[in-house]
N, C-alpha and C positions, 0 to 999 in steps of 0.2 A: 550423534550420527543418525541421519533419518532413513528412511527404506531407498531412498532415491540414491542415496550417496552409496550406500552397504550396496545394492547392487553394480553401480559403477567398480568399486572395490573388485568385487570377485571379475566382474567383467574384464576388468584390466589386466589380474592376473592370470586368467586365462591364455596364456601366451608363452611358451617357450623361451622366446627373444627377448620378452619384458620382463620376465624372471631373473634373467640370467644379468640386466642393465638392472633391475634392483638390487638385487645383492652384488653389483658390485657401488655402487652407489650408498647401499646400507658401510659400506666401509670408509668410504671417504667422496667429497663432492669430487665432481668431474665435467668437462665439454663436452661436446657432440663429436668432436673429430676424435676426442682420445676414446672414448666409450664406442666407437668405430673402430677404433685399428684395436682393443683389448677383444673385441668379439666378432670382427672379419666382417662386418655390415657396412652396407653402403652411409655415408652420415646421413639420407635422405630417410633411409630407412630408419637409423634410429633417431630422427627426429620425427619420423611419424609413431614410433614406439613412446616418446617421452612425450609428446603433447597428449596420449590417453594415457598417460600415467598421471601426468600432471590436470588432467580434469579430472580423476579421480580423487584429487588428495593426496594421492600418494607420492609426489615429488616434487618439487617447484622448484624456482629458477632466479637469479639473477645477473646483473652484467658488471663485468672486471674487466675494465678494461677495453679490449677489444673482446672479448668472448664472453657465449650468454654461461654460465655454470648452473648445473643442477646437482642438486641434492636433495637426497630422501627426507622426507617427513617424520620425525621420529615420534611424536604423538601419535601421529597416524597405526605405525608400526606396533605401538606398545599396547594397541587397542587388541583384546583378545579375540578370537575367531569367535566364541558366545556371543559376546558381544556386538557382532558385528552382524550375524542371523539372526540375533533378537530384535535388531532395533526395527521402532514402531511397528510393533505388533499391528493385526486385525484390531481395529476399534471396539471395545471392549463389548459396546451396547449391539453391535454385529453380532460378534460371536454368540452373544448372550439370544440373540434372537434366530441365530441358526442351530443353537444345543435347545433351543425348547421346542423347532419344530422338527427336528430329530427323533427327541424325548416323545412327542405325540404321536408318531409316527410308529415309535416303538410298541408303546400303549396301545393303541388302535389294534397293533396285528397281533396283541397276546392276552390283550382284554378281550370280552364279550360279555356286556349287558351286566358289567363291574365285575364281571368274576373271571380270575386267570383260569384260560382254559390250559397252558403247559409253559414252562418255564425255560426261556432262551438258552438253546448252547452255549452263545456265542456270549462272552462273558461283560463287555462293558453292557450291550444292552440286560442282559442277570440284572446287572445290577442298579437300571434305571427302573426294572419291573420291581427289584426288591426295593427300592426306597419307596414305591408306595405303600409297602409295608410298613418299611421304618418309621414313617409320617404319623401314622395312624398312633405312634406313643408320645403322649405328653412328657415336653424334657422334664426331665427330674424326677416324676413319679415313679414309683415303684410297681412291678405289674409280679405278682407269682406266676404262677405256669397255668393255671385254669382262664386268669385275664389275659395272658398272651393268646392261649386258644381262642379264646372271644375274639379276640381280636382279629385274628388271623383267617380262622376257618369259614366267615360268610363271606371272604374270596377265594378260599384257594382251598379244596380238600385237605390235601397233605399238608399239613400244617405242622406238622413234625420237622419238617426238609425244611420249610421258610423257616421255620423260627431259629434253628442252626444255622445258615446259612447268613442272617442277619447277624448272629453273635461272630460268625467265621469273618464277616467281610468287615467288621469292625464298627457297623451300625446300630448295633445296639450289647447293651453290656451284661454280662451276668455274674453274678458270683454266687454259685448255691443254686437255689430255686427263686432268687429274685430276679431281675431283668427290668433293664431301664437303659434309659437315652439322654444323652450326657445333654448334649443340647440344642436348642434350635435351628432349622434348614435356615439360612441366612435368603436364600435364595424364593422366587412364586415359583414352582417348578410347576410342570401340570400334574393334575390330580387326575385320577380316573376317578367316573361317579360310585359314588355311594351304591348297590344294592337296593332296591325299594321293598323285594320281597322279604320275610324272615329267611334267617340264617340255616342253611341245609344242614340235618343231620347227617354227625359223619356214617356213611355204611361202615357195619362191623363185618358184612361179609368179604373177607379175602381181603381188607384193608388193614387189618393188623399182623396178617401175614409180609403184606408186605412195607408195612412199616418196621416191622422185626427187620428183615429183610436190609433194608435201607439203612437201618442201627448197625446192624451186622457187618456190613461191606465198610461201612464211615470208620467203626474200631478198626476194624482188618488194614483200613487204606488211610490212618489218620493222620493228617498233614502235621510239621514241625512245629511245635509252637517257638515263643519265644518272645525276645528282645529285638526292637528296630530303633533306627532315629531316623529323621528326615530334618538335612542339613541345609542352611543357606550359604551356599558357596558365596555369596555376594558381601556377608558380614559375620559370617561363623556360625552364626546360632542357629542353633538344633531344637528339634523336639526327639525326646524317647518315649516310646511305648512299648505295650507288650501284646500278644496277640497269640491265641491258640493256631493261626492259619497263618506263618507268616509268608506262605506263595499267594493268597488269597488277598492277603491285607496289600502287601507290595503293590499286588494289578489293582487295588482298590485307591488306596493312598497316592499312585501314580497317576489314574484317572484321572482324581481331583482335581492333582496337581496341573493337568494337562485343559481342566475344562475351567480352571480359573477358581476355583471353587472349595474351599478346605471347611469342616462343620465342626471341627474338634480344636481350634486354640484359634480367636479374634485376632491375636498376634500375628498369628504365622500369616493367616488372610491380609492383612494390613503390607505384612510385607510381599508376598505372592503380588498384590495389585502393583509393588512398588518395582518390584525387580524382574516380574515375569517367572513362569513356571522351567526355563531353562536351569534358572541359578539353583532347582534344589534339587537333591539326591538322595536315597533310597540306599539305606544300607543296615545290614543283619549286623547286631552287637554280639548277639550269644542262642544258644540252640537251647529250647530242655531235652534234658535225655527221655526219650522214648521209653525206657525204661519202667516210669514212674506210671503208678497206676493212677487209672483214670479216676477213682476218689478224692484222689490227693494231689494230680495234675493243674486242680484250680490254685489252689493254692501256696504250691509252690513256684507258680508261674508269678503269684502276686508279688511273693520272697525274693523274685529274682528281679521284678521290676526296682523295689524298692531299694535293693542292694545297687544298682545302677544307677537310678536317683539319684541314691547318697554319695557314691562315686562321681560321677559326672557335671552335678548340680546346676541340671539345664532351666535354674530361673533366671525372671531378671532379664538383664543384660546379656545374661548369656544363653539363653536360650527362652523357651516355648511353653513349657510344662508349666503347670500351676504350684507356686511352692505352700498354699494354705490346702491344698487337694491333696500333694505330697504326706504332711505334715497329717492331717485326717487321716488317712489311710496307714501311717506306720503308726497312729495311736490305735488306732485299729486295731492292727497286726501283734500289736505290745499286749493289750489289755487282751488277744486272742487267746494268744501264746502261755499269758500268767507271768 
């Protein structure tokens, strides 16, 4: 079904009168004079109602006899209403060229002269200013917490907030004191320039009050962690993850999904270009309790991915997740444990 046809659909049934001669026609074929006297219309009328049904797809016709008979399209019918909004999307290399001069756009009013003067309310753009962060780490490499500052602070002062905010929205990963990024932007997104000057020292005055400050308010207000998956309604298969933030990750992961664009399984991308970002959904498996102290909250966020892993067993065929990534990680977990 192409966009020409999908809107003729909805167009047709737009109608009261045409509603009410489909579903009775979903039950059995019918004339023009019976399908008049079942719904008190003139037969002129409802033969102006079945010729825009019948350019639609939605009923056709043939002749018995002396009379023309019409009956429903039952293909047509079985076609799901996703289905039928989705078809032929905005030409891909469009959209692609209206999300990067968005993206610049963004850049332009929260850059200045490479350095973030304050970081968006508004959260999808967050998180086009935070991926020029994210960029900034080579996948795979491992950064501690002095190379993330490097990293970080010859754009942006507070470099404390970015660098949470990165691990919150699921762009870059920690466990401990290391931190790294799984892997690479599939995507040229634009860059903001480089800084030419050296890297500003952070001020110690009143900047660690209020980075206290900002530590303080994050424990006080600290978002659910947990378990997600993101489903292909189109063939089943799923990815699971896990996420310290998962309000944060949901609006992040849903982004993606909406801007064509996923950075975390080549699979799921493969299938995204296949089926379009309608067919997948966003859903909570399990909460950690609150409870658990923040020493030990990495941890056993790790314990609770792994245990759903092994329950769920989203490789393969049936899902998204990596099962040699899997596999690494519970030897991990093993040789941690003793």
């Amino acid at each position: 079904m192409n966009t020409d046809q999908s809107l003729a659909v909805m167009k047709a049934l737009a109608d009261r009168s045409r509603l009410a001669i489909v579903n009775s026609l979903l039950n059995r074929s019918q004339y023009v004079e019976e399908i008049a006297q079942r719904h008190e219309l003139a037969p002129s009328t409802v033969s102006f109602h079945l010729r825009k049904l019948e350019k639609a797809g939605l009923v056709s016709s043939h002749k018995e006899q002396y009379y023309v008979v019409f009956k429903a399209n039952d293909e047509i019918f079985d076609t799901t209403l996703r289905e039928i909004v989705s078809a032929h999307p905005l030409a891909q290399d469009i959209q692609v060229g209206r999300m990067e001069g968005y993206r610049r756009k963004v850049l332009e009013s929260f850059f200045r002269h490479g350095r973030l003067e304050k970081l968006p309310a508004q959260h999808k753009k967050r998180l086009i200013v935070l991926e020029q962060f994210a960029r900034r780490f080579e996948p795979g490499r491992r950064y501690d917490e002095g190379e993330v500052t490097e990293l970080i602070a010859p754009f942006h002062d507070d470099y404390c907030t970015i660098r949470r905010l990165l691990v919150d929205e699921g762009m870059i990963r920690r466990e401990g004191s290391s931190y790294w990024r799984e892997g690479p932007f599939e995507d040229a997104a634009v860059m903001v320039p480089l800084p030419t000057r050296e890297p500003a020292k952070t001020k110690q005055t009143g900047k660690s009050t209020d980075r206290s400050e900002i530590k303080r308010l994050y424990k006080q207000n600290r978002p659910d962690a947990g378990i997600y998956q993101i489903r292909n309604l189109a063939n089943g298969r799923f990815y699971v993850g896990s996420t310290p933030n998962l309000e944060g990750t949901r609006n992040s992961r849903m982004f993606q999904l909406r801007m064509g664009k996923v950075v975390f399984s080549r699979e799921l991308q493969e299938d995204l270009d296949q089926f379009g970002s309608g067919n997948f959904e966003f859903s909570i498996l399990d909460v950690l309790e609150k409870t658990e102290r923040h020493g030990s909250s990495e941890r056993a966020l790790e314990e609770l991915h792994l245990r759903w892993l092994e329950k769920l067993q989203p490789f393969g065929d049936r899902g998204y997740n990596s099962i040699k990534a899997y596999q690494r990680d519970r030897d991990r977990m093993q040789s941690r444990n003793g």
